[in-house]
Every structure is written in C-alpha cells, then in structure tokens.
C-alpha positions as CSV (number, residue, x, y, z in Angstrom):
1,X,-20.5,-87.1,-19.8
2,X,-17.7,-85.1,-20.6
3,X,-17.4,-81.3,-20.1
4,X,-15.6,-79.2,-22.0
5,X,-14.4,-76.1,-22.4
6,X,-17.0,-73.2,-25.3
7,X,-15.6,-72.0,-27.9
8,X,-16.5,-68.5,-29.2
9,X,-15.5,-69.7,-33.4
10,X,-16.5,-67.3,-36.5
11,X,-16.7,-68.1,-39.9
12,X,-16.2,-65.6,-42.4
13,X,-17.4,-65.9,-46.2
14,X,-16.7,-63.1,-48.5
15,X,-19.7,-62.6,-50.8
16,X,-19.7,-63.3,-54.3
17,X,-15.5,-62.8,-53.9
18,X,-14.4,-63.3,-57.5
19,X,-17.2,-61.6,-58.5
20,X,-16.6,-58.9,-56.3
21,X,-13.6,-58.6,-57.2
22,X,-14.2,-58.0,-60.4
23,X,-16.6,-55.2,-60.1
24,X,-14.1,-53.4,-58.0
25,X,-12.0,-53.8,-60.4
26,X,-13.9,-52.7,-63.3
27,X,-16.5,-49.8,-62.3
28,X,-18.1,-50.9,-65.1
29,X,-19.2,-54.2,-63.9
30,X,-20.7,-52.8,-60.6
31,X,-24.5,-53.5,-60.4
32,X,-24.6,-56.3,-63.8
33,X,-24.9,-59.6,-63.9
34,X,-21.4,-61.3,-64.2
35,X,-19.7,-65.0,-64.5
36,X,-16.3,-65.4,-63.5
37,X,-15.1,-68.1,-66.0
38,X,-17.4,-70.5,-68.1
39,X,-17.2,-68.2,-71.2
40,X,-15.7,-71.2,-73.4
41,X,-17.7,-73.5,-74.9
42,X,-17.1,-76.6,-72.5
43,X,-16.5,-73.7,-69.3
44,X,-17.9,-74.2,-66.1
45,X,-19.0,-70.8,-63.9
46,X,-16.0,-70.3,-61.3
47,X,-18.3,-67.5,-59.3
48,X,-21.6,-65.9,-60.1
49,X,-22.6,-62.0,-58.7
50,X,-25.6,-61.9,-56.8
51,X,-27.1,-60.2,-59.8
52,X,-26.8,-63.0,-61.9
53,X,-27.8,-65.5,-59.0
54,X,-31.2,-63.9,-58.7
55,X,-31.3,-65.4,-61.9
56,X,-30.5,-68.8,-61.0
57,X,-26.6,-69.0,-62.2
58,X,-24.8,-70.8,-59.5
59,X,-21.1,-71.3,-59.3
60,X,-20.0,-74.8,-61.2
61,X,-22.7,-74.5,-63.5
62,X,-22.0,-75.2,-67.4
63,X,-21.3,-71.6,-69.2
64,X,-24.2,-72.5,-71.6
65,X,-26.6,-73.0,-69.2
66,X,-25.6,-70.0,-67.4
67,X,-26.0,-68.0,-70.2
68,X,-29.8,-69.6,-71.2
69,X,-30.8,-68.8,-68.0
70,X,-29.0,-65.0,-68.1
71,X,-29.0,-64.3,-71.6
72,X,-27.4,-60.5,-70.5
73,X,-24.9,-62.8,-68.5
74,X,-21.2,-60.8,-69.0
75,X,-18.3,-63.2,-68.6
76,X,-15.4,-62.2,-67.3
77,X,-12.2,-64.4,-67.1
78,X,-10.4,-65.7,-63.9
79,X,-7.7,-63.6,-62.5
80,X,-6.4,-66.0,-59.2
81,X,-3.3,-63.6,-58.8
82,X,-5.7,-60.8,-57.9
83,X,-7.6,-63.2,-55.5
84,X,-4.7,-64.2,-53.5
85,X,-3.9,-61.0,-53.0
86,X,-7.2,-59.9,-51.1
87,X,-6.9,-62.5,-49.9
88,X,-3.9,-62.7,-48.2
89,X,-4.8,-58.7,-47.1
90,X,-8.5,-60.3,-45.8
91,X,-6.5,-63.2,-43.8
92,X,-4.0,-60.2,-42.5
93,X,-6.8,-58.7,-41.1
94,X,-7.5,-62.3,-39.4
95,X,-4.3,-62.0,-37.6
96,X,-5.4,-58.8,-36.0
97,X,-7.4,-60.9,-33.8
98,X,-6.3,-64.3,-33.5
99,X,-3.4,-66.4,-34.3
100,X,-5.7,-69.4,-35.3
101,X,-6.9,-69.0,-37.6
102,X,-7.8,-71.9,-39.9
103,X,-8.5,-70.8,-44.0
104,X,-10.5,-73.0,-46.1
105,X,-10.5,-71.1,-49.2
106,X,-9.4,-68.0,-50.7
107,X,-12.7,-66.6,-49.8
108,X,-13.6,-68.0,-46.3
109,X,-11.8,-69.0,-43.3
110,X,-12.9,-70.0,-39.4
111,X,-11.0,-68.1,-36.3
112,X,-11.5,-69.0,-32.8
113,X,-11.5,-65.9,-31.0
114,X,-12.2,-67.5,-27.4
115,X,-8.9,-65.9,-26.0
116,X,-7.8,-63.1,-28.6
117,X,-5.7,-60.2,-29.1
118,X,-7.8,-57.6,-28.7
119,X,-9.3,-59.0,-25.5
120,X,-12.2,-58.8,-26.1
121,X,-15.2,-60.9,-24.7
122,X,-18.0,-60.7,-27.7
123,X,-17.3,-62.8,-30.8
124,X,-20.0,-60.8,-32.0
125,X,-18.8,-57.9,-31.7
126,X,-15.2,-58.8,-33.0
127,X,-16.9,-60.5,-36.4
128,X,-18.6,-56.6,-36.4
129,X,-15.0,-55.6,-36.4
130,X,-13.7,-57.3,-38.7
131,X,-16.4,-56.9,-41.5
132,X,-15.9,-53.4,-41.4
133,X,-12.0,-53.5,-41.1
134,X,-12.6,-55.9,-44.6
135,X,-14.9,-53.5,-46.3
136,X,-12.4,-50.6,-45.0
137,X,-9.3,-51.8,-46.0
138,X,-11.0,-53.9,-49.7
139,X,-14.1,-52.4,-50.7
140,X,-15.3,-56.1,-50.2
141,X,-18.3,-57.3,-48.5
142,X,-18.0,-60.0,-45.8
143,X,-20.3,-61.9,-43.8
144,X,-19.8,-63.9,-40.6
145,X,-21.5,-66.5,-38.3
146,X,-20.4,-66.9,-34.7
147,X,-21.0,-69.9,-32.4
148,X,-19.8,-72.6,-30.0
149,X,-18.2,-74.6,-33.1
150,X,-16.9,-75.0,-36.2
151,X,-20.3,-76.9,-38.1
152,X,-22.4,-74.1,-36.5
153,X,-20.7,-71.0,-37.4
154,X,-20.4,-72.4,-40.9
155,X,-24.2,-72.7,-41.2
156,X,-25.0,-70.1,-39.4
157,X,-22.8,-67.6,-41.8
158,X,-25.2,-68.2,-44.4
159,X,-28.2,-67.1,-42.4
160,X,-28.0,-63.1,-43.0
161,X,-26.1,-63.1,-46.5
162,X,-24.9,-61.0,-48.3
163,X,-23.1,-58.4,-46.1
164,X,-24.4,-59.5,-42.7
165,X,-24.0,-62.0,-39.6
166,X,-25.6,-64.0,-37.3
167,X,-24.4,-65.2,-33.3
168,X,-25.6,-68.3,-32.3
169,X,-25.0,-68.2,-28.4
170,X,-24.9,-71.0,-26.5
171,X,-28.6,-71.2,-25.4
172,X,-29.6,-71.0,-28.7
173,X,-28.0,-73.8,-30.2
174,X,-30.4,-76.6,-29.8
175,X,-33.7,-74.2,-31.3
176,X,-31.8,-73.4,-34.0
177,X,-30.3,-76.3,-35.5
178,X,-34.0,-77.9,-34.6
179,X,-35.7,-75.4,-36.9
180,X,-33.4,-75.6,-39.8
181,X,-34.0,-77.3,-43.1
182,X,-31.5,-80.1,-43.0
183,X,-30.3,-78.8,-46.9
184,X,-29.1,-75.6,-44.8
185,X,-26.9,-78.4,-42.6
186,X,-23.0,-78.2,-43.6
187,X,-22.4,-81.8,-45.2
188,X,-25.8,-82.6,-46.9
189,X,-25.4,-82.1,-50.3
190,X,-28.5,-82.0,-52.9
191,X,-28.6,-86.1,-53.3
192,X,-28.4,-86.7,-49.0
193,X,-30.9,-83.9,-49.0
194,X,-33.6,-85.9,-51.1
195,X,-33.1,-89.4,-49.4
196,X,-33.4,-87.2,-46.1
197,X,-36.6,-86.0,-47.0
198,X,-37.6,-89.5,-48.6
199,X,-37.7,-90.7,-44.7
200,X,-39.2,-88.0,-43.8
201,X,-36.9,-85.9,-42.4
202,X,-37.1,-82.3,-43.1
203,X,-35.7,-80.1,-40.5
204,X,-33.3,-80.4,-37.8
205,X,-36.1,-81.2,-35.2
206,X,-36.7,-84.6,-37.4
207,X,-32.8,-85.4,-37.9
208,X,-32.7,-85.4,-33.9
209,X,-35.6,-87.9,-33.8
210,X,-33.7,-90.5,-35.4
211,X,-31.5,-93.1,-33.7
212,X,-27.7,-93.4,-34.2
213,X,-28.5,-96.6,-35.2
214,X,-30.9,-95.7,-37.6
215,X,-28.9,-92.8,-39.0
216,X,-25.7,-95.6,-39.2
217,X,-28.3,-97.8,-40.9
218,X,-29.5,-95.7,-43.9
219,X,-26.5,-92.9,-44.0
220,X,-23.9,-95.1,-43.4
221,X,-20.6,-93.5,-41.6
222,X,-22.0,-90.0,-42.2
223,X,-24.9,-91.3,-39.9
224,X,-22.8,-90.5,-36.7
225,X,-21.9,-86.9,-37.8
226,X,-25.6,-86.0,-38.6
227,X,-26.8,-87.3,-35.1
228,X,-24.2,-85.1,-33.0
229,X,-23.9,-82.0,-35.4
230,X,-27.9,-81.4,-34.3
231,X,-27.3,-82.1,-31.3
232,X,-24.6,-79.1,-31.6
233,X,-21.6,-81.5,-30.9
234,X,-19.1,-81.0,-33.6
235,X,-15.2,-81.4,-31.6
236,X,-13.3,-80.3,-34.3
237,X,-10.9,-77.6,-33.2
238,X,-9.8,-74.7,-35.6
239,X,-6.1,-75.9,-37.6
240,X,-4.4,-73.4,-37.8
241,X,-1.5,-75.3,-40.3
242,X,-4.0,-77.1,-42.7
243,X,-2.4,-80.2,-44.4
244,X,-3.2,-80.9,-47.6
245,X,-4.6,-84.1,-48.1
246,X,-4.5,-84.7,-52.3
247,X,-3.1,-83.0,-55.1
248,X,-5.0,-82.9,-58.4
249,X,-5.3,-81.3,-61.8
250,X,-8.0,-81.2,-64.3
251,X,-8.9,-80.9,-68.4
252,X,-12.7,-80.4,-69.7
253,X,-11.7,-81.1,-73.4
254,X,-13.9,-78.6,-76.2
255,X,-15.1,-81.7,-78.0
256,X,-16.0,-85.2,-76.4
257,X,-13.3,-87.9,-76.6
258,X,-14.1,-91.3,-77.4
259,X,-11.1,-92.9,-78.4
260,X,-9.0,-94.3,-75.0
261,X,-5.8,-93.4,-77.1
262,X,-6.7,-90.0,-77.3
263,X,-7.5,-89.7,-73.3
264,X,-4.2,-91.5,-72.6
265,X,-2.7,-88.3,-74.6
266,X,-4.6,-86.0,-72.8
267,X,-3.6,-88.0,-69.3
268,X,-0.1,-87.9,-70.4
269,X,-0.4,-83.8,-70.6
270,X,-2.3,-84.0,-66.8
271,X,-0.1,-86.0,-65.5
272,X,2.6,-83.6,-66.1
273,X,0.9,-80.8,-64.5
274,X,0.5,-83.2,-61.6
275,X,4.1,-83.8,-61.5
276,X,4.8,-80.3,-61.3
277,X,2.4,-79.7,-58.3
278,X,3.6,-82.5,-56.5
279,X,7.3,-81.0,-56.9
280,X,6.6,-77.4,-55.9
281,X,4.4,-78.6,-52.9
282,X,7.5,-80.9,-51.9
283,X,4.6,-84.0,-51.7
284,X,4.3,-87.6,-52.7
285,X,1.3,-89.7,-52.5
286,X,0.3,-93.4,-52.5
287,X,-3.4,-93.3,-53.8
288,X,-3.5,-92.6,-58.1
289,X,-6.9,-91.4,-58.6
290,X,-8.6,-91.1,-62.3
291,X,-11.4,-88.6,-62.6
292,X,-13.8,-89.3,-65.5
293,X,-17.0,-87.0,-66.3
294,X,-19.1,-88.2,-69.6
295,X,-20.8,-86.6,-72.4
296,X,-24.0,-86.9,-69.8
297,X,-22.2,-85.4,-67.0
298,X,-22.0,-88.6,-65.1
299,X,-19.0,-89.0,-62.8
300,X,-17.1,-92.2,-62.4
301,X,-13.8,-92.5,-60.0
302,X,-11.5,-95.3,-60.4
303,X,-8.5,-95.8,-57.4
304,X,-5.2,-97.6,-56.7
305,X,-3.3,-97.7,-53.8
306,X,0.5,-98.2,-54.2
307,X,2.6,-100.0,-51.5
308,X,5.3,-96.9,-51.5
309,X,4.8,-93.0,-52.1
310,X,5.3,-91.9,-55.9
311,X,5.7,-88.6,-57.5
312,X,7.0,-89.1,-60.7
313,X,5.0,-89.0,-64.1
314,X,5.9,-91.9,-65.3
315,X,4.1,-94.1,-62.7
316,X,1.3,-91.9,-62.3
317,X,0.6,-92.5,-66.1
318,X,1.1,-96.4,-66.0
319,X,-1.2,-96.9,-62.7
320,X,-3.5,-94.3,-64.8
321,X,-3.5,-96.6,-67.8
322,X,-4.5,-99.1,-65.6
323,X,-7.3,-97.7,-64.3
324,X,-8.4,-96.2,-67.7
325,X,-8.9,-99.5,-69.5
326,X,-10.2,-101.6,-66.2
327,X,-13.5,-101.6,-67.9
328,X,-14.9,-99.9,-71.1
329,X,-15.8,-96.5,-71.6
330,X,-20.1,-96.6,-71.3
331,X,-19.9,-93.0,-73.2
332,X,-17.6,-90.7,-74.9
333,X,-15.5,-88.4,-72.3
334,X,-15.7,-84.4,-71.8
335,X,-13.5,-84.2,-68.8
336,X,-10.5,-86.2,-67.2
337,X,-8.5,-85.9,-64.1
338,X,-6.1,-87.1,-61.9
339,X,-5.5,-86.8,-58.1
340,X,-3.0,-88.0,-55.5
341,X,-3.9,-88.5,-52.0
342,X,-2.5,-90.5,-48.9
343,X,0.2,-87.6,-49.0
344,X,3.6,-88.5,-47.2
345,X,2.7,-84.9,-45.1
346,X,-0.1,-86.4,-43.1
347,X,0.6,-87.6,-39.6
348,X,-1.5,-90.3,-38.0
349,X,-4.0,-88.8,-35.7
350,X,-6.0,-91.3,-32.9
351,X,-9.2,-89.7,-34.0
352,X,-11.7,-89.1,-30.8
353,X,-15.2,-90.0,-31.0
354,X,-17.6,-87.2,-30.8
355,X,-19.1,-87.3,-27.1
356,X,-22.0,-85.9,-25.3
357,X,-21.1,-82.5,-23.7
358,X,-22.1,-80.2,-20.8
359,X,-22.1,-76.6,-21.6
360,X,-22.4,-73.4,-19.1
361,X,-25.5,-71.8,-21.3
362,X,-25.1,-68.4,-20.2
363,X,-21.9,-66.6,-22.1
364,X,-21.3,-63.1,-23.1
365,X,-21.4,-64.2,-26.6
C-alpha cells in the first residue's frame, strides 16, 4: 500500500456566471428569469439564472423548450469578451493564494492550497477568503468545495450552492461519498446514471459494494474510476498549464439539411473556422472528427486518424467528405461539426494506476 502525501484542493464554481453577469450588468435583469443565448429559433441556452432554473431551464437546453417551460423567460445574448474579463479578474484573485492553479472553464477552476501564499493551514478558511475577495472585487457569487482531491472537491462544490461551500476533511471522506446518490458523482452522466440504478446501485455505499471486476464488466474502462473515486482515490494532481487536447467548431443550421451537398457547403464554411483556430493556437492534429446531430436530436460521430499531423482546410474537408458519405444520412441534419484531436502539443505521459492509499485522518482542514 502506498502512502502518500493529502492534498488540501478547492474547487470553485461561479454561480449562474453568464447569467450573473448579465444581471450586474443590467440592473434591470436582477431578480428575473433570464437565458443567456437560445433566443434564435434553432438556439440552445448557453446559461440559465437560478430564477429561471427553478423553473426547470437548464443550460444546453433548446431555446423553445426553455421558453415553454418559462413562458416570462428574457433572453439575453452572449457577450464572451465580458466573461473573460471576470474572469481573468476571478482567476487573479486565484493567484493570491496559489500558483497552481488549474482552470477548467471561464467559470470554475481547482487550486491546491496545501502549501500557499498566504500560509495558511485551513483550506476552509482560505475558500472563505476567497468567496468574499470574489464577491468584493465582482459583485459575483462563488461557491467552493474543499477536500483531499480533485473528484471530491468537484462534488462536493455543488453540495451548498448557490453562494456557499462545503470541506470534506479527511475523516469524512469515506461517509460522504457512501451516502451520496451516484448522479451527484463527477463522471456519471444522465444515461450511466440509469444503467447504475438498473443494477441496483443507487448511492455511493452500493457503488463500493461492487467488484472491480464487476464494475470492468458492465462499465467497461470507466469501471476502474468508479471503484476508486468511492473509495476517495482520485491521483490526479492540479495542472497548472492545461493542454488542449482538440480543437473544434460548430453550426446548428435554422432549417434542417437533407441534401449531403448542402452539408459539404456548410462543412466547407466550418472547416475554415477550424483552420483559423488551429492557426491562432499554433496546433495541428491527426484525428478529423465529423459531428452530426439529426432533426431528432440524435448524435452520431464518425473518426479518422491520419498517419501525419494536418492543419490545413483543404484536408480537413476531404477526410470530412469521407466521413460524411461513409454511410447514408438516416435523417435530415440540424447541426454539423468538426474537431481535431491527437494535437502535436501533447506529450506522452506513462500514466500511473490509481492505488490504494494510507491517509493520516486527522488534519486541520
């Protein structure tokens, strides 16, 4: 058994950010029920306010359906300039504290804070700190979840939202990953969650029943991750330089496309735009991507991996036509896409199996 060293790691999540933004911003806003984005016809909801969440609109949820379920839903449009710049104010504040500090998003970011600037010994109390210095220096509202790792602090900063936190210490790991509902666990999405529960596992006490082998049996290579996450084994350390592992761009079209000429058209337009990224982010890639979502809102990907890197249009669009007409369209088309991954800026990492740990339980935390 391997010991090694806790980690004191917070995760902060702005709440509602764009939203929140956006009723700074406008006064007039404060206390409504807002969408940022979705207002088109074919829109999707970029960020909800928690007045129009108690109402069921979520973030990627269709604009129509946002508004049938809010019919006093406002829209207002995306304005990412403004984000990035509370944002980059939010992740100054970061810096305060601790040099690693690893963003995942605009809106949320993890720091490890076991040795930091301000030397001090609670995580708890510098998350405290720093949600105030945010709502000081922004307006904003943050909140925060503090543990021994990176999975735990993630789940656990959704425990008191919005505008508070919640420390997980080291003692109190294994009770409270035992009594959560595995939908709560970071990685177990909506479809995971029902199969879960179709074998009968509903909390985190059930997960840990289960055998790696079993878990590897029915979850396949996720398996592994769900039997050490609840077991509050998650080695990942906070990146402070985060590579970028694909580049993509996007269309959601205002009427469905049926006609493969007329996606080629539109592919031509994306792979442009993907051109451009991959020139301004100084990035190749090997593996073309195509990114198809029907009229019924089923998602199909199609891959190829090429034996050198490739940024050019021109031979994104031909290994795109490729993929486009491997097999037949089954409906007509609302959105297309196109990603490059297998980036020329990733470094080949030995990755280390996740091991059973030994912890000292009693931390100031």
């Amino acid at each position: 058994m391997e010991t090694v060293p806790i980690r004191k790691i917070i995760h902060v999540d702005m709440d509602a950010f764009y939203a929140s933004v956006e009723q700074l911003d406008n006064p007039e806003l404060r206390g409504k029920a807002i969408a940022v984005g979705g207002s088109s016809k074919r829109g999707v909801v970029s960020a909800a306010s928690y007045e129009a969440r108690k109402f069921g609109v979520r973030s990627a949820m269709s604009g129509a359906m946002a508004r049938r379920l809010c019919p006093e839903l406002i829209f207002v449009k995306t304005n990412f300039d403004r984000y990035r710049e509370f944002s980059e104010k939010i992740r100054n504040i970061f810096f305060e504290y601790t040099d690693l500090v690893e963003p995942l998003s605009l809106d949320e970011a993890y720091l490890d804070v076991t040795e930091n600037k301000k030397g001090n010994p609670s995580a708890t109390l510098i998350a405290e700190e720093i949600r105030n210095k945010i709502k000081e220096k922004t307006g904003l509202n943050a909140s925060a979840g503090i543990s021994i790792n990176k999975f735990i602090a993630k789940v656990a900063s959704d425990i008191n939202k919005p505008n508070g936190q919640k420390t997980v210490p080291p003692e109190d790991v294994i009770e409270f990953l035992e009594n959560l509902d595995v939908k709560k666990f970071y990685g177990v999405g909506k479809v995971t969650k029902e199969k879960m529960y179709r074998h009968g596992i509903y909390t985190g006490k059930d997960l840990k029943g289960k055998s790696l082998e079993y878990l590897s049996e029915h979850f396949g290579k996720s398996g592994a991750y769900y039997y050490h996450v609840v077991r509050g084994i998650h080695n990942s350390t906070v990146k402070p330089s985060r590579t970028r592992k694909s580049l993509a761009a996007e269309r959601t079209f205002s009427e469905n496309i049926s006609s493969e000429l007329f996606m080629m058209e539109r592919l031509e337009d994306i792979a442009e735009e993907v051109e451009r990224r991959l020139a301004k982010s100084k990035v190749a890639g090997k593996t073309i991507t195509l990114k198809i979502k029907y009229s019924d809102f089923t998602l199909q990907t199609r891959s190829k991996t090429l034996p050198f890197y490739t940024a050019t249009k021109s031979l994104i669009v031909n290994t795109v036509k490729d993929l486009l007409y491997q097999e037949p369209m089954k409906e007509s088309v609302r959105l297309l896409g196109i990603s490059l991954s297998n980036l020329n800026n990733e470094s080949k990492k030995k990755i280390k199996p996740s091991v059973p740990i030994e912890v000292q339980l009693k931390l100031d935390f």
